[in-house]
N, C-alpha and C positions, 0 to 999 in steps of 0.2 A: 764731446770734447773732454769732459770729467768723469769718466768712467771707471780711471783707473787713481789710486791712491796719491794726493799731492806732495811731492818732495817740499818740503819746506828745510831752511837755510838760518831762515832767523824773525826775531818781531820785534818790532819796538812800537810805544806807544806814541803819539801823535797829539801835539797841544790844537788850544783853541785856533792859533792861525791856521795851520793846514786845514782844520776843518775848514775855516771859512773860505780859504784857497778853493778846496778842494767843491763847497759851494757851487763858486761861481764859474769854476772849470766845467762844471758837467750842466750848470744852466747854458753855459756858452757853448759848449762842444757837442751836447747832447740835443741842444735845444730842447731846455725841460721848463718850465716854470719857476720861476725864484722856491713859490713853496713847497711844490714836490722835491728840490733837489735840497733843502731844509729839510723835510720828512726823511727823503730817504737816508742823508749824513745822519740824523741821531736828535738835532739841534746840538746845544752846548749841554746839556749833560749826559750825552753819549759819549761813553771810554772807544775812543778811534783809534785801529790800532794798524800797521803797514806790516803785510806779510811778503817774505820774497823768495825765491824760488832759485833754485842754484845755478850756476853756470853750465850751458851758454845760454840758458832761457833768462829773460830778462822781466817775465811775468809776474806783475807785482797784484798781491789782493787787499783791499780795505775793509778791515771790521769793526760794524762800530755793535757796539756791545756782542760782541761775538759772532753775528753773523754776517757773512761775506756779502756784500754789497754793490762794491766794484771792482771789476777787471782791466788792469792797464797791462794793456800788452807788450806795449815796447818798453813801460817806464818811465816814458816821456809823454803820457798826457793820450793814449789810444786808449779810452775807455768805453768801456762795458757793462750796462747793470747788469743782475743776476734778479732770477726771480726773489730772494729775501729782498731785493730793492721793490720788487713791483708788490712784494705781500706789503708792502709800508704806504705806494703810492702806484695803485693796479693802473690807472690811464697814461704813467709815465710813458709808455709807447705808443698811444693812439689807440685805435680800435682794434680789438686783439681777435686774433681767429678761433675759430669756437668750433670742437669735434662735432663729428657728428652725435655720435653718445658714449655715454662714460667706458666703454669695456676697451674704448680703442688707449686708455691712460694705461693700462696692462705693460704694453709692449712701449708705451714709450719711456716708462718708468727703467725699462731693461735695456734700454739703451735704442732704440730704435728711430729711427726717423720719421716723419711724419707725412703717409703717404696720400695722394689724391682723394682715394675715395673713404678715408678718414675725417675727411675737411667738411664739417656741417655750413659753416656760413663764413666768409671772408671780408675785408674790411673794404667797405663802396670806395673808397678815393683809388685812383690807379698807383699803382705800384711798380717796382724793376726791379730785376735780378739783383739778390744781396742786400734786400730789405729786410728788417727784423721785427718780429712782430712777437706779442703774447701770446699764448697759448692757455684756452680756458676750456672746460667744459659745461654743457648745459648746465644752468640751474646752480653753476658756482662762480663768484664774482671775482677771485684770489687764482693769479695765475698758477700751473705747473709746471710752465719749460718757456723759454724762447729758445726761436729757432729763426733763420735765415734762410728767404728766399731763394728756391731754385730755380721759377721761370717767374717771366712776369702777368702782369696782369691780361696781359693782351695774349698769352697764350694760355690762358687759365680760361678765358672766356670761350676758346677757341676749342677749347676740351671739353666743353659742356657743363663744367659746373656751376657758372654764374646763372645759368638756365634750369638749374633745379639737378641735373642729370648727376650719374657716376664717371668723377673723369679717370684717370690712370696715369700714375707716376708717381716723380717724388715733387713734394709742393715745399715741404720744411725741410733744412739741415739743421738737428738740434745740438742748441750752441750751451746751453745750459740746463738740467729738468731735476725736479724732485726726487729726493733719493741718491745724488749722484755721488761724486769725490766732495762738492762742495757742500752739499749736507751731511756727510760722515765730518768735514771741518766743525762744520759749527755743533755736531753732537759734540765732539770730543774736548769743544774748549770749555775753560773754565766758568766763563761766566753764562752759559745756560743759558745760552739764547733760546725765542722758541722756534719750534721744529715743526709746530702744524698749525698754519693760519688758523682751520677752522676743522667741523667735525667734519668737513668732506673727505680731507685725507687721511687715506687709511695705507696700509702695509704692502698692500699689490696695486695701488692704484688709487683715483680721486673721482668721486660724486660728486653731484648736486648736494646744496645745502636744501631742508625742509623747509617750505614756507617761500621760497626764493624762485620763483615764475617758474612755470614747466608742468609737468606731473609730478608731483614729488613720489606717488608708490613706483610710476614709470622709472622716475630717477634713479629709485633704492634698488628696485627688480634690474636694472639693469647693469649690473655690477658681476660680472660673469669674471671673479677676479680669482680664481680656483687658479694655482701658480703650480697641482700637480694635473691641470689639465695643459695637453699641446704644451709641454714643454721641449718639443723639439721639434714643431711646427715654427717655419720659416717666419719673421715679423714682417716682411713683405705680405707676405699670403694672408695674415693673418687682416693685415688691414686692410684687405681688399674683399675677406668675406663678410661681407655685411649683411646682405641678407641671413646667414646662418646666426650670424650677431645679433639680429630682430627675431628669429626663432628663439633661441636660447632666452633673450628678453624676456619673451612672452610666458615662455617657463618659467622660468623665474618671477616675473611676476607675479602667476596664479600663486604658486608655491608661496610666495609673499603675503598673499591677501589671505590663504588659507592660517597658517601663523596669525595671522592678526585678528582672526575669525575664529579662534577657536574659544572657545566658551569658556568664563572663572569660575570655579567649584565656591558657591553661594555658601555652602554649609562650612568652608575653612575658616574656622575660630580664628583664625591670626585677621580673617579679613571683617570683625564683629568685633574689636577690642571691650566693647560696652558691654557686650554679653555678660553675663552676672553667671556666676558656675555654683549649683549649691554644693553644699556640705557631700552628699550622698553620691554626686558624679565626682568628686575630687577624690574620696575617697576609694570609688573602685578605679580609678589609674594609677594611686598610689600605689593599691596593691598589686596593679597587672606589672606595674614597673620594678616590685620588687621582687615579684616572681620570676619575670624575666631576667632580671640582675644575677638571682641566685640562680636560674639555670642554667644560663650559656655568659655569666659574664664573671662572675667571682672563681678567683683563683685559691685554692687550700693555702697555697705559697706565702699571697698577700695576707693573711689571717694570724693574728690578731689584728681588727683596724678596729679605732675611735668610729662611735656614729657618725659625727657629722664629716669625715670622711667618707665611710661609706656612702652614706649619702649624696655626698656634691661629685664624686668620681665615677661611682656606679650604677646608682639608684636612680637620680636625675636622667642623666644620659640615655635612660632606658626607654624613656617616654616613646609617645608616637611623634616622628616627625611633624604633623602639620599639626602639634596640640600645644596649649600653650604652657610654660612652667609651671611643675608642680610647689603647692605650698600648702606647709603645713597646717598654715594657721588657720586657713581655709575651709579645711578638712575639720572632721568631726572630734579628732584628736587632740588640736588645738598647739601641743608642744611636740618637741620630738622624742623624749624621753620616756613619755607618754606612749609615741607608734611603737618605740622601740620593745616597750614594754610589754606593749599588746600584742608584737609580733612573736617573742620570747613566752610569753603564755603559750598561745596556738602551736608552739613548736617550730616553725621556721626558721629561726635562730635561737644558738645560745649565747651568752655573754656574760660580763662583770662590771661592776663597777670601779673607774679608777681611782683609789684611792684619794689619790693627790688633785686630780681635774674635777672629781665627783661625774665621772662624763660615763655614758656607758660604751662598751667594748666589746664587738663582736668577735668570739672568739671559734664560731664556726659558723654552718650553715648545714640547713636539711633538704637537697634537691629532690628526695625523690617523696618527699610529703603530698599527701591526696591531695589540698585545698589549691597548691603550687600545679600539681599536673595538671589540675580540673579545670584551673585559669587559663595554663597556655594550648588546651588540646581546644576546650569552645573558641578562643582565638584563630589556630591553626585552621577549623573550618568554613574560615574566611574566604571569598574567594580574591579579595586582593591581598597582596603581599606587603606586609606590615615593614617597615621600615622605622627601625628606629632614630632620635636626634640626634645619638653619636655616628651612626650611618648615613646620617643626610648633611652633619657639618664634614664628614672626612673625604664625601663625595665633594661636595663644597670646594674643598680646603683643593684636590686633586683637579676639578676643574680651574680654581684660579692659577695652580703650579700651569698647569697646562697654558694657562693664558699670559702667563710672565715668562715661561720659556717661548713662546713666539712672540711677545714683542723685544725679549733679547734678541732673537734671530732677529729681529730688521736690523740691528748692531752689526759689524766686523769691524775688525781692528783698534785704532786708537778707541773707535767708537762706543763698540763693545767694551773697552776696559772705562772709560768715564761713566759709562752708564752701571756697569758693577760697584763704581764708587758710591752712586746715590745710594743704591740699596744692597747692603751685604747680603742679601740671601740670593741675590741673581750673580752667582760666583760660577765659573768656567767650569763646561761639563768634563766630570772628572776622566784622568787618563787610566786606560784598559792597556795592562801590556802583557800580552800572551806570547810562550816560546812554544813554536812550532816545529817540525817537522818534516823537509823533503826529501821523498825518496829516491838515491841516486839509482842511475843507469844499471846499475852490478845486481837490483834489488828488481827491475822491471819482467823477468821468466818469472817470480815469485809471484808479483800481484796478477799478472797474467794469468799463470794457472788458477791462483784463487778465483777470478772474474768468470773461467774457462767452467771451474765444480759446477757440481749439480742443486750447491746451494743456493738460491735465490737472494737469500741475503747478501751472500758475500760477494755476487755479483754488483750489487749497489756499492756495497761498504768499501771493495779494493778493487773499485777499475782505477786502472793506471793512468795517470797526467802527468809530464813534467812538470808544472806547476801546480798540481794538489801538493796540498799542506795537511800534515794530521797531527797532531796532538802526543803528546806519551804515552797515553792509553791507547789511542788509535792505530800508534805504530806497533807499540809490541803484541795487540789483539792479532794482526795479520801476521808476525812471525807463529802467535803460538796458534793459529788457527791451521795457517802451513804445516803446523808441526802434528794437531790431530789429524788431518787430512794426507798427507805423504809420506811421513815419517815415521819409521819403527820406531817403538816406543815403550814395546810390551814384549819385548824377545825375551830369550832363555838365557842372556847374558844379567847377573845378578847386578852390573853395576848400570846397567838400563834401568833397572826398576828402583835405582837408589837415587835418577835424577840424571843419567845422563840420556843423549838421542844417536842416532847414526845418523849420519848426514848424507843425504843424496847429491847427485851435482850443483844442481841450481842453486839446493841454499849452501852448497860449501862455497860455490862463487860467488854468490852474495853478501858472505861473510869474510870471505877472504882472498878474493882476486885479488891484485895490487897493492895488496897489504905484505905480503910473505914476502922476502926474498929470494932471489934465484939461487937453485939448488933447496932451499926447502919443500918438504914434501906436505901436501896437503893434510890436516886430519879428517879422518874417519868418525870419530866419537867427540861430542864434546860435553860439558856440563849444560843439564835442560837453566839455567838459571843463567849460566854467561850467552847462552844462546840468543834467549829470548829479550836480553837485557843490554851490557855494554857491548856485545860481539857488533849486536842487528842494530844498534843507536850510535852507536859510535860511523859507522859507514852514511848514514842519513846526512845532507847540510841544517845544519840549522839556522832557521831563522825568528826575527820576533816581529809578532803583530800588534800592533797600535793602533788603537780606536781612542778618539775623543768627541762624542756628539756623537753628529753623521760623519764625521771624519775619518779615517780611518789612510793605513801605509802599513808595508810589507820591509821590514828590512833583513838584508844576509847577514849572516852572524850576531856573535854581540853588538848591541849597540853603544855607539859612542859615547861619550857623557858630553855632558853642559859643561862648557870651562868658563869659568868666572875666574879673572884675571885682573890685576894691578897692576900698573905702570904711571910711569914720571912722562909726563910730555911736556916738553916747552918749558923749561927751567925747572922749575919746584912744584910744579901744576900738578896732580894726583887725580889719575881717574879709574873707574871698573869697567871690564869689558867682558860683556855675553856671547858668548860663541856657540854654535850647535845646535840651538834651540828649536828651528825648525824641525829637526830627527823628531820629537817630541810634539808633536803639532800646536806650535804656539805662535802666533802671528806678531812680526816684529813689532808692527805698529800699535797692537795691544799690547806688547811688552812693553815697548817703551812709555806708556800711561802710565802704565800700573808701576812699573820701579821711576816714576816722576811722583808718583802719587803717595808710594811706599817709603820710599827714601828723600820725599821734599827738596831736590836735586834738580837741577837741568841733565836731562837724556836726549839723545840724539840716535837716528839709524846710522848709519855706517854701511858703505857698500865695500864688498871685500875682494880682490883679486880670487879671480880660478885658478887653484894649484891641482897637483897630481892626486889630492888626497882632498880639496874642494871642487863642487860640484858649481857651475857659473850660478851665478845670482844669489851666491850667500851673502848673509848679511850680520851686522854685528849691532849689538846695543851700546852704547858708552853714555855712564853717567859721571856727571863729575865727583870728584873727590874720593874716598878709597871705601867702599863701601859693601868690602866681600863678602863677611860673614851675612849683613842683612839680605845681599841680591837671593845667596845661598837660600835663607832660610824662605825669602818667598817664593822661587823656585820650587821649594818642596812643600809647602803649606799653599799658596795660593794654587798652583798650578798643577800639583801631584806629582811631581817627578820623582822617582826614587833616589834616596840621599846616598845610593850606590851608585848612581849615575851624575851625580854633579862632582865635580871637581874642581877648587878651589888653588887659586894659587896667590898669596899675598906678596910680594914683596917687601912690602912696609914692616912686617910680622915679623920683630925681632929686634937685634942692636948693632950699632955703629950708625953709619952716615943716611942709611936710607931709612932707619924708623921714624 
């Protein structure tokens, strides 16, 4: 029912009576308990807040500290918990129906319904058509979805599954589940409600909690929540192979047990902190560390540096991964002044003294010194592969990117931009815009014969598509390959050899069919430089490509720009208006976050009339008050857009009546 993004109209907040109204309405209507329908309102120091939804729907939601709670449908009092109400008071609906095991939460998290043979255990009281029940799975106590009865109990029995069997059909309509439009609400508002009862839920799907009845390895192994597998496998089908579900299980399990069965390396110093290191082993990592520093990590560029630079940039960093920080004082040396000094003996470096600091100053380095090679070559006939600590924090550093760029993916929309507000570094994957190349119909005898040669390559490179796209270099590579392959080029005419071609038919009509006018006569000879260049690109359409993420769009021609716009509405009232924005791939509803966010404004979407030159379902941003030059600048800072491609128009911007 919440699959798709909630129009909202407007909010206002709501004092302590409604809350209590609202109370005793859902202990009455709902038949709940005085205290669960307390729990799930907030009590009195929950901020309660009335969302409404525009005309003609009359669907109103309640928030109390941000997240959505109840649904009244008419307006008038048709209400609805949502599972944020059953994560506050899970028995608010009675005895909830329980999957069979966690892999079938996959497909219901994608919107799917809840089919027969997905259904582990159902609630003993009898039931009827259009009952509503929680939806849990093994081993976790915090609902994921309710959903509404499609038959009743009297034929659920009659299907075999109260008898233990696999029945078939649909058992649940889901009316609410995790992940959906009403959890993209409560990411995106401001007061950060939370978003995951417990550690079960995760990104494709929900677990068992550890420790909480069941098998718990069974639990974990059974999370077959891989979202690039069967992704184009029907959610019917999917909930109805279950035996394939208990194979995969069982893989996954082993695979589980194996992980957790593999053995800790006894001898890693990080897992000994007590260990005592003498004098004589500190000392030979200093030096392998700074052998290593000076062979593959010191720059001539960087040089002149201070010691204790050297040191904490270069020298450090060099260590062995699983060893622990080197120290001087540890070491046989005692000072650094000292290392430095005894390193400047042996010749490995040279250096000075700085006058002013009294500090010493590497002002070179000796890579190819025997004691230097001697170190790193008995090293090298190691048969594991050394890793250094700036190698295993940059690895580090590149696995955690990787794991904050998917838990942005579970974001879209408004959602995605509130959640780039918590943390500045999870900022919108930047925009790619490449001009391309199509080659028209008048250009098609050309790639043909190249595809037709005897070269191999050029058979891949220019087989002909209406829709391949090639690049600058890709287009004029096939004119000038045509031209070593067909074209005189080397004749006894001297102005051949100064740069011009002959031209055979195919590419005079490629170059110039529908160009000439009638009674002009075709040329013969042209310059090899206008050939290969404005003749043969000027005849191609051009188009530009767009990538942002995994996103990506094809547009003809130039592309349009961004109009950021001023206007008076409603007397003296002043607002900006974003236009075009999706050309650029930027999702209204994270527009509108982010210039709420940016500009400290109320924004709103805006649906726009389809004209000759709009496409149906554009949409517009309007924030209040005049706010052009800021929309502008985050458009192009926040979002990438070229400041070639925004267009601003002020109204205000200037003197008499409208400044």
């Amino acid at each position: 029912m919440f699959r798709k993004p909630l129009p909202v109209t407007g909010t206002h907040k709501l004092g302590g009576s409604d809350a209590k109204r609202l109370v005793k309405d859902l202990a009455k209507k709902l038949r709940l308990d005085a205290d669960d329908a307390e729990t799930i309102v907030g009590g009195k120091k929950a901020a309660l807040e009335l969302v409404k939804s525009p005309a003609p729907s009359r669907v109103q939601i309640y928030l109390s500290d941000g997240a959505p709670i109840v649904i009244d449908h008419s307006g008038k009092g048709d209400y609805e918990l949502t599972y944020f109400a059953l994560w506050r008071a899970p028995g608010a609906l009675g005895e909830p129906v329980v999957l069979r095991h966690c892999a079938v939460t996959r497909f219901l998290v994608r919107g799917a319904d809840l089919m027969l043979p997905g259904v582990g255990a159902i609630p003993s009281e009898p039931f009827e058509v259009g009952k509503r029940f929680a939806v849990t799975v093994p081993g976790n106590p915090k609902p994921l979805a309710i959903g509404e009865t499609c038959v009743g109990s009297a034929d659920v029995d009659a299907r075999g599954l109260a008898a233990g069997q696999k029945g078939s059909g649909k058992f649940l309509r889901i009316r609410s589940c995790y992940r959906d439009a009403l959890w993209a609400m409560a990411a995106a508002h401001p007061a950060r409600p939370p978003l995951l009862p417990n550690e079960g839920f995760l990104e494709a799907g929900v677990v068992g909690v550890l420790g909480h009845e069941s098998d718990d390895a069974s639990l974990l192994a059974s999370l077959a929540l891989d979202e690039d597998e069967e992704e184009d496998e029907d959610d019917e089908r999917a909930a109805l192979d279950d035996d394939d579900d208990d194979d995969d299980t069982s893989d996954d399990e082993e695979r589980a047990e194996t992980r957790l069965n593999e053995p800790v390396d006894s001898n890693d110093s990080k897992s000994d902190p007590e260990k005592k290191e003498t004098s004589e082993s500190m000392d030979a990592r200093i030096a392998f560390a700074f052998a290593y520093a000076i062979k593959n990590v010191v720059k001539n560029a960087s040089l002149p540096m201070p010691s204790t630079a050297f040191w904490c940039r270069l020298v450090s960093p060099s260590r062995a991964a699983n060893a622990p920080p080197l120290d001087v004082k540890r070491s046989g040396y005692k000072k650094m002044s000292r290392l430095f000094a005894e390193l400047a003996t042996r010749g490995w470096l040279t250096g000075k003294e700085d006058k002013r600091t009294k500090e010493f100053v590497v002002t070179s380095v000796c890579r190819t010194h025997a004691e230097i090679t001697g170190l790193l070559s008995s090293h090298e006939n190691d048969d594991d592969a050394f890793e250094t600590a700036r190698d295993a924090e940059a690895r580090t550093k590149e696995t955690s990117d990787r794991e904050a760029e998917k838990r942005a993916s579970m974001y879209t929309g408004a959602a995605f931009a509130a959640f780039v507000s918590e943390d500045t570094r999870h900022a919108p994957p930047p925009l790619v815009v490449e001009d391309r190349f199509r080659a028209p119909n008048s250009a098609r005898s050309v790639f043909e014969k190249l595809a037709e040669s005897d070269s191999p390559s050029y058979k891949e490179r220019f087989a002909f598509s209406p829709d391949q796209t090639y690049t600058r270099a890709e287009a004029c590579a096939a004119a000038e390959a045509y031209c070593e392959l067909f074209l005189d080029t080397t004749g006894s005419d001297k102005r051949q050899k100064s740069g011009y071609i002959t031209l055979d038919t195919t590419f005079c009509d490629a170059l110039f069919k529908g160009v000439l006018k009638k009674g002009e006569t075709y040329p013969t000879r042209v310059r090899r430089a206008d050939a290969l260049g404005s003749l043969w690109l000027d005849r191609f359409h051009r188009v530009s490509f767009l990538r942002r993420g995994a996103r990506s769009a094809t547009k003809k021609g130039d592309l349009p720009p961004v109009r950021v716009e001023s206007e008076r509405r409603g007397g003296d009232r002043k607002v900006t208006r974003v236009l075009g924005f999706e050309t650029y791939l930027i999702d209204a509803e994270e527009l509108r976050e982010t210039l709420a966010r940016v500009l400290a404004t109320n924004c709103r979407v805006e649906e726009l009339e389809a004209t000759k030159n709009r496409a149906p379902g554009a949409k517009a941003v309007v924030a209040a008050g005049n706010a052009v030059e800021k929309t502008s600048a985050a458009l192009r800072t926040h979002y990438g857009v070229p400041a070639v491609h925004v267009a601003t128009k002020d109204v205000f911007n200037g003197k008499g009546k409208n400044k």
